[in-house]
mmCIF file of the N, C-alpha and C atoms, coordinates in Angstrom:
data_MODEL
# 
_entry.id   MODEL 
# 
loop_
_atom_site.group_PDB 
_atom_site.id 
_atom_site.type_symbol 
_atom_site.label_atom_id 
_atom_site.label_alt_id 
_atom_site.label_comp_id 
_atom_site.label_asym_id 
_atom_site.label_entity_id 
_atom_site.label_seq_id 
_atom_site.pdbx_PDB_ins_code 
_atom_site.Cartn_x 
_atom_site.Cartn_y 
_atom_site.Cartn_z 
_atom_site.occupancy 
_atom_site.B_iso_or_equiv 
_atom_site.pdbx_formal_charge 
_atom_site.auth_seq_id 
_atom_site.auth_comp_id 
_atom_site.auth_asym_id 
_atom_site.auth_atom_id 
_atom_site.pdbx_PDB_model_num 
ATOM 1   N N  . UNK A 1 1  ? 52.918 58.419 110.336 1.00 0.00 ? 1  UNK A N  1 
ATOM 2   C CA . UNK A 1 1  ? 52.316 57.076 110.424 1.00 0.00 ? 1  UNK A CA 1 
ATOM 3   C C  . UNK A 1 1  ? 51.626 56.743 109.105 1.00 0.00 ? 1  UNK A C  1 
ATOM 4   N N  . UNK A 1 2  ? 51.008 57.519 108.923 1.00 0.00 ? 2  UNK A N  1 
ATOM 5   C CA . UNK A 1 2  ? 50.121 57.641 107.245 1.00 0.00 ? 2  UNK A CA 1 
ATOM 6   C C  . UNK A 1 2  ? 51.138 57.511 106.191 1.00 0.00 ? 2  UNK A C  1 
ATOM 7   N N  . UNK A 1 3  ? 52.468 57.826 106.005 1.00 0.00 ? 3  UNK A N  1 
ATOM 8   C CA . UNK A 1 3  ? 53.120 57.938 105.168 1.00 0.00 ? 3  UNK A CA 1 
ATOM 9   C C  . UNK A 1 3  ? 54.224 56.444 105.223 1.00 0.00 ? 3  UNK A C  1 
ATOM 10  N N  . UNK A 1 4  ? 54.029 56.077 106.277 1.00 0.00 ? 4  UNK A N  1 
ATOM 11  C CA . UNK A 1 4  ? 54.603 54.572 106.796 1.00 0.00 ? 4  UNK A CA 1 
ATOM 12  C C  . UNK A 1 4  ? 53.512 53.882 106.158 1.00 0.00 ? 4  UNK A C  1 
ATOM 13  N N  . UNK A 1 5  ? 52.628 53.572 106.149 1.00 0.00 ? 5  UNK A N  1 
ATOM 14  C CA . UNK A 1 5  ? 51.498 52.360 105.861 1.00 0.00 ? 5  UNK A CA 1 
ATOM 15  C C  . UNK A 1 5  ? 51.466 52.869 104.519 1.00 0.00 ? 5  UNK A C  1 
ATOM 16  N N  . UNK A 1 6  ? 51.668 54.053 103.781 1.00 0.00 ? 6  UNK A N  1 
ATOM 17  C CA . UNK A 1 6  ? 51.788 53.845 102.375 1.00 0.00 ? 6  UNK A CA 1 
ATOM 18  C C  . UNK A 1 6  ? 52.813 53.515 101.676 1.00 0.00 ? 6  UNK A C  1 
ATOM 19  N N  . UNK A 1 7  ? 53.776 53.920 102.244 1.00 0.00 ? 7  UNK A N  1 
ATOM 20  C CA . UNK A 1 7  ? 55.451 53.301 102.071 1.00 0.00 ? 7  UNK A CA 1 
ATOM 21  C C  . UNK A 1 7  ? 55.595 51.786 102.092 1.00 0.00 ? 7  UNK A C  1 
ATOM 22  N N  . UNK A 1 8  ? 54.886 51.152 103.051 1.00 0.00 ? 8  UNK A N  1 
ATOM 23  C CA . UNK A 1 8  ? 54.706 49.685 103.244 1.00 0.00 ? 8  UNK A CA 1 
ATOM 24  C C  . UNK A 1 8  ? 53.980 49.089 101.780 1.00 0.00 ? 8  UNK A C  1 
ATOM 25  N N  . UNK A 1 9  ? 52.769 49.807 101.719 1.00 0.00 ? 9  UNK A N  1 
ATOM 26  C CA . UNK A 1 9  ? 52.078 49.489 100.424 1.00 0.00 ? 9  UNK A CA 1 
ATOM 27  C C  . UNK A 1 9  ? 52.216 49.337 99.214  1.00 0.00 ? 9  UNK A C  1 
ATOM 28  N N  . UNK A 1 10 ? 53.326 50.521 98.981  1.00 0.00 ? 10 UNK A N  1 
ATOM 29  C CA . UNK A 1 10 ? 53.942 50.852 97.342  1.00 0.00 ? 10 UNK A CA 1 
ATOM 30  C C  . UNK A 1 10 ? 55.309 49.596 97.798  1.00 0.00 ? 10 UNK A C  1 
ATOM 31  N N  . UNK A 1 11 ? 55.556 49.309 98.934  1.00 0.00 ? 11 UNK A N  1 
ATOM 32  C CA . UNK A 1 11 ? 56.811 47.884 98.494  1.00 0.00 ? 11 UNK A CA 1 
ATOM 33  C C  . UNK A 1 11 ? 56.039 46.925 98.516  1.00 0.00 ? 11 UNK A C  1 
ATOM 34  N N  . UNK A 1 12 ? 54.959 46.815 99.396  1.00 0.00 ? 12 UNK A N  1 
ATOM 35  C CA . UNK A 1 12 ? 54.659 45.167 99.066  1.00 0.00 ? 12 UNK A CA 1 
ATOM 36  C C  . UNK A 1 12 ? 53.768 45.285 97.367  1.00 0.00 ? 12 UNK A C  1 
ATOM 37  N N  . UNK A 1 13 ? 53.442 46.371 97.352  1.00 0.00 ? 13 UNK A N  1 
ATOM 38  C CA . UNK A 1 13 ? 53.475 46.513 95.637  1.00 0.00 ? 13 UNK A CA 1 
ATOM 39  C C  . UNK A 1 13 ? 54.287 45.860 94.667  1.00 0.00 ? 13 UNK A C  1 
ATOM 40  N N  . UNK A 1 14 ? 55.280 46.507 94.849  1.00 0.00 ? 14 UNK A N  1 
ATOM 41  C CA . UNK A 1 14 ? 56.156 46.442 94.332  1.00 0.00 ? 14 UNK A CA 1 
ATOM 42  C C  . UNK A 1 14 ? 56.869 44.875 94.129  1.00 0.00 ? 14 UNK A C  1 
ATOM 43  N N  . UNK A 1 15 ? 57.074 44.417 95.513  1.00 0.00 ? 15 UNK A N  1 
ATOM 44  C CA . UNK A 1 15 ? 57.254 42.604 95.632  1.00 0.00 ? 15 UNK A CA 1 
ATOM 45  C C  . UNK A 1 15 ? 56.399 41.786 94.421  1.00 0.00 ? 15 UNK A C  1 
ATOM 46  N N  . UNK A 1 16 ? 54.703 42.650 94.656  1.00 0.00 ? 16 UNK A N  1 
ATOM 47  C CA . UNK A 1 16 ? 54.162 41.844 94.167  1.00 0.00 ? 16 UNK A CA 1 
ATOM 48  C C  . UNK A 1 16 ? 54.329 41.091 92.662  1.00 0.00 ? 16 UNK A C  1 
ATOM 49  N N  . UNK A 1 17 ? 55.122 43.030 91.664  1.00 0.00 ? 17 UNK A N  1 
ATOM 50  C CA . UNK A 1 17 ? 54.884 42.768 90.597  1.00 0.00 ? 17 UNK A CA 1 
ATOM 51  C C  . UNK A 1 17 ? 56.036 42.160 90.220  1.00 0.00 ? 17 UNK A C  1 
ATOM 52  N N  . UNK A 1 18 ? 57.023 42.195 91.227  1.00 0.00 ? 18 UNK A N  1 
ATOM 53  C CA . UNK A 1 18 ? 58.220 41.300 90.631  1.00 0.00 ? 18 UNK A CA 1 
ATOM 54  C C  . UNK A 1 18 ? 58.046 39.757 90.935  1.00 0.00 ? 18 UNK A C  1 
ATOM 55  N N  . UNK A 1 19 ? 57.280 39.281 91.626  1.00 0.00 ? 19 UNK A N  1 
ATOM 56  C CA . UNK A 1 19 ? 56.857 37.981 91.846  1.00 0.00 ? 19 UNK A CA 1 
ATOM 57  C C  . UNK A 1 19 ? 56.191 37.643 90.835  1.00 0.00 ? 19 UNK A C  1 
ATOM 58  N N  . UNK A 1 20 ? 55.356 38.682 89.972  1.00 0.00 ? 20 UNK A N  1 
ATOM 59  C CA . UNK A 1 20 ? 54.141 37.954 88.701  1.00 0.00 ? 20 UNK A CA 1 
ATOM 60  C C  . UNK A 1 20 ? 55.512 38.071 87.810  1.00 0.00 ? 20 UNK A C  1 
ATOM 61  N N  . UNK A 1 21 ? 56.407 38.981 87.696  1.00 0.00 ? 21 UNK A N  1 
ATOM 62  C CA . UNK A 1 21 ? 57.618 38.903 86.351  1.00 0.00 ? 21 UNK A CA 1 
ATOM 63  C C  . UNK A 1 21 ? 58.428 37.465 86.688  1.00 0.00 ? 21 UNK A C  1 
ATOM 64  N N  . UNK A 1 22 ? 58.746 37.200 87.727  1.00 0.00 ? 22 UNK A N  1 
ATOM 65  C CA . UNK A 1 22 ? 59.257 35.627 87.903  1.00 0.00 ? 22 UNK A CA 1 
ATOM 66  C C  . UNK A 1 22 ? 58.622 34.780 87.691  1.00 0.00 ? 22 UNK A C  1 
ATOM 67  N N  . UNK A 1 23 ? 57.191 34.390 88.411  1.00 0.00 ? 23 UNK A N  1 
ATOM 68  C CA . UNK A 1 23 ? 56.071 33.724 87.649  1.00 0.00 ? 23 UNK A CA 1 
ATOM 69  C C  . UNK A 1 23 ? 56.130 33.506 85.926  1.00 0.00 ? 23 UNK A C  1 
ATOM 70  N N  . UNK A 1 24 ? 56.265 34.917 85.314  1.00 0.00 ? 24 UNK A N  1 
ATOM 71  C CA . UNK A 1 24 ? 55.895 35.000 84.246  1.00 0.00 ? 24 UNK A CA 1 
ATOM 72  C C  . UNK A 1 24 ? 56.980 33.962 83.390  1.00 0.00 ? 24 UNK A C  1 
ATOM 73  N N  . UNK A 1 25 ? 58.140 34.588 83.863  1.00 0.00 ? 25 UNK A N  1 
ATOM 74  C CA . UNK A 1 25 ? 59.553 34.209 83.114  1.00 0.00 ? 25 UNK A CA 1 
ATOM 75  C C  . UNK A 1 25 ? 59.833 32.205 83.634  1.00 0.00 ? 25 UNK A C  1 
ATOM 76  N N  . UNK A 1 26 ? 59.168 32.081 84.387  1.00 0.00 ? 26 UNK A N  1 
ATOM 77  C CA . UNK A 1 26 ? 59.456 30.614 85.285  1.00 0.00 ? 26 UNK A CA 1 
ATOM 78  C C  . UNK A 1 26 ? 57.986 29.801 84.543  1.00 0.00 ? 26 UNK A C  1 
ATOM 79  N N  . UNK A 1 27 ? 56.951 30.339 84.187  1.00 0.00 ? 27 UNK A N  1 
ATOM 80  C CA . UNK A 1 27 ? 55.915 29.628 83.471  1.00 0.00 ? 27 UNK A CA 1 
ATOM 81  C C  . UNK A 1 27 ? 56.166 29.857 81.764  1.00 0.00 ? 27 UNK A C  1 
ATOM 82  N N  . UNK A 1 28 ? 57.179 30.217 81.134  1.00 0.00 ? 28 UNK A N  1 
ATOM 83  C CA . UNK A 1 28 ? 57.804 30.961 79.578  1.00 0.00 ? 28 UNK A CA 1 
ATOM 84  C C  . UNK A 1 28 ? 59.003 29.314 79.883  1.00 0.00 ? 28 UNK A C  1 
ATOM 85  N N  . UNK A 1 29 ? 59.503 29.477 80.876  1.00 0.00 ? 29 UNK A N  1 
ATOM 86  C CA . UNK A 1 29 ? 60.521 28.589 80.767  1.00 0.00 ? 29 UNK A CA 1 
ATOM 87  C C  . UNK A 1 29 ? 60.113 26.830 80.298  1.00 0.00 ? 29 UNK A C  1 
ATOM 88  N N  . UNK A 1 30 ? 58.800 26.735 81.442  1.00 0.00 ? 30 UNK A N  1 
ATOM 89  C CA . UNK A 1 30 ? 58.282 25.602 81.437  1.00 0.00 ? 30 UNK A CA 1 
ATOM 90  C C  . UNK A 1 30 ? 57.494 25.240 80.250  1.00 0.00 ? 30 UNK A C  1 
ATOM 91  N N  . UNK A 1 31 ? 57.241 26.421 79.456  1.00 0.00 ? 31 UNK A N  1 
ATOM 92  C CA . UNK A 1 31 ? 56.481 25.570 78.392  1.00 0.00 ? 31 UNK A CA 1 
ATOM 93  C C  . UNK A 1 31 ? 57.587 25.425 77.422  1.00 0.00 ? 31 UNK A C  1 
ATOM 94  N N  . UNK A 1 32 ? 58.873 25.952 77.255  1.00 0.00 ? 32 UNK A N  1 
ATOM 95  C CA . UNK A 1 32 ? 59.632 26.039 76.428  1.00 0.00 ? 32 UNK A CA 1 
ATOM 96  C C  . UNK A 1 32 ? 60.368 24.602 76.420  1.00 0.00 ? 32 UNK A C  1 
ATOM 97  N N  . UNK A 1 33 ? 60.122 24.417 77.880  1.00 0.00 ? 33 UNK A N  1 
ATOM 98  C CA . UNK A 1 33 ? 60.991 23.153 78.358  1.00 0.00 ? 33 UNK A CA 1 
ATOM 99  C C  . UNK A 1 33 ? 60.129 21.767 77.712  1.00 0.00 ? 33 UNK A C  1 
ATOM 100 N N  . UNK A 1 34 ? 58.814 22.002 77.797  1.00 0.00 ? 34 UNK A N  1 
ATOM 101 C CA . UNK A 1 34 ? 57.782 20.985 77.550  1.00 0.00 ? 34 UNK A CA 1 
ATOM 102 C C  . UNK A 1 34 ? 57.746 21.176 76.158  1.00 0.00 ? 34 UNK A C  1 
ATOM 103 N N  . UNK A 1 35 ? 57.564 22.304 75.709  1.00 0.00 ? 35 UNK A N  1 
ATOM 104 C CA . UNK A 1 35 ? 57.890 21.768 73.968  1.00 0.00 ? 35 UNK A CA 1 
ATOM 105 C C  . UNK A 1 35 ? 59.017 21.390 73.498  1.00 0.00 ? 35 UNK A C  1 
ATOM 106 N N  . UNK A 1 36 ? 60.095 21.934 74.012  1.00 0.00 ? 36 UNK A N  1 
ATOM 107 C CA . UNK A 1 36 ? 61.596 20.986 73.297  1.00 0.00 ? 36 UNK A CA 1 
ATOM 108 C C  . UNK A 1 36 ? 61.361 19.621 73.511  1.00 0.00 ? 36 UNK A C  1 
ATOM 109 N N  . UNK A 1 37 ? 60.735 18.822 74.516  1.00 0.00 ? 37 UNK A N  1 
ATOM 110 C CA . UNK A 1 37 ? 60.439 17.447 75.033  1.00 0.00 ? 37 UNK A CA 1 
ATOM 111 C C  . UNK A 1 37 ? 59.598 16.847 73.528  1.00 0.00 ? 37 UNK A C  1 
ATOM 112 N N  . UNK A 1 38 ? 58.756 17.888 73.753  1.00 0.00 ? 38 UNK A N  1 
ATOM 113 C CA . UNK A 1 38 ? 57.692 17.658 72.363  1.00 0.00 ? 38 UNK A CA 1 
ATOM 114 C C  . UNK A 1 38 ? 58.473 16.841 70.969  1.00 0.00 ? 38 UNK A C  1 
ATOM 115 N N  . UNK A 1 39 ? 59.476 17.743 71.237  1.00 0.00 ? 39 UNK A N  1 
ATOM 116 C CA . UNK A 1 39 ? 59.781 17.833 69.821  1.00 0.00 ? 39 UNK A CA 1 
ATOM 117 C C  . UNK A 1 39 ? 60.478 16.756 69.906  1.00 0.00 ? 39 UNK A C  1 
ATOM 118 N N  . UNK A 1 40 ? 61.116 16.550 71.072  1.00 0.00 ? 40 UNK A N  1 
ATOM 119 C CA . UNK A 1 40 ? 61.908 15.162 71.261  1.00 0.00 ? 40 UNK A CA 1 
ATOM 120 C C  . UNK A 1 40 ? 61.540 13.813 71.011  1.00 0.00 ? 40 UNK A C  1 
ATOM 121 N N  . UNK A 1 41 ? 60.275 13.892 71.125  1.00 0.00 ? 41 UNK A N  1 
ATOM 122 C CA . UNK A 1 41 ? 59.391 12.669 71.166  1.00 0.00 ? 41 UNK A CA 1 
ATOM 123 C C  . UNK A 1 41 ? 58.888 12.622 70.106  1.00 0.00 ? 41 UNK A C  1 
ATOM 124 N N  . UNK A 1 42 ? 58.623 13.336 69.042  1.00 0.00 ? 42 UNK A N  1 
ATOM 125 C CA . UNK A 1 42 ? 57.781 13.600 67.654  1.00 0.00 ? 42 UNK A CA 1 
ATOM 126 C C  . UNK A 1 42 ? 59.190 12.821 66.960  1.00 0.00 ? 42 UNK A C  1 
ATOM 127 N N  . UNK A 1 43 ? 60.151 13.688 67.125  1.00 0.00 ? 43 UNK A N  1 
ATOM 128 C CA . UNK A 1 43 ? 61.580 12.662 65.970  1.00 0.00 ? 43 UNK A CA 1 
ATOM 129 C C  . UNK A 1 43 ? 61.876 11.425 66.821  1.00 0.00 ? 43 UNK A C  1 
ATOM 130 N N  . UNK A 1 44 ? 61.876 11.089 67.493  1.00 0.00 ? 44 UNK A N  1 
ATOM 131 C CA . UNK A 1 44 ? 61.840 9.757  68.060  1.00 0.00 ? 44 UNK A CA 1 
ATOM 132 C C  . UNK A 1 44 ? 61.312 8.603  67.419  1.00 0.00 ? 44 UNK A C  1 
ATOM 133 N N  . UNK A 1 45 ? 59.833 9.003  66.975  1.00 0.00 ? 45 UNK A N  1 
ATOM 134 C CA . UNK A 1 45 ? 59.159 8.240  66.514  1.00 0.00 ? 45 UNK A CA 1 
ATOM 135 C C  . UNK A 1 45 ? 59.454 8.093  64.821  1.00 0.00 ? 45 UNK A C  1 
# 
């Protein structure tokens, strides 16, 4: 039972840190996305 509730622990661990690496890679995207815009609008003018 003890070795079940730590087994549970080290995956929802585990979920967790792949949820902050998607986060990470999905908030990298958005600023990349918002500065190409940037730049779009700077030669525009």
């Amino acid at each position: 039972r003890h070795g079940a509730s730590k087994k549970a622990i080290t995956r929802a661990f585990d979920d967790d840190v792949e949820f902050q690496e998607r986060m990470a890679e999905h908030i990298q995207y958005m600023v990349e996305t918002i500065a190409h815009h940037q730049v779009d609008i700077d030669s525009e003018v």
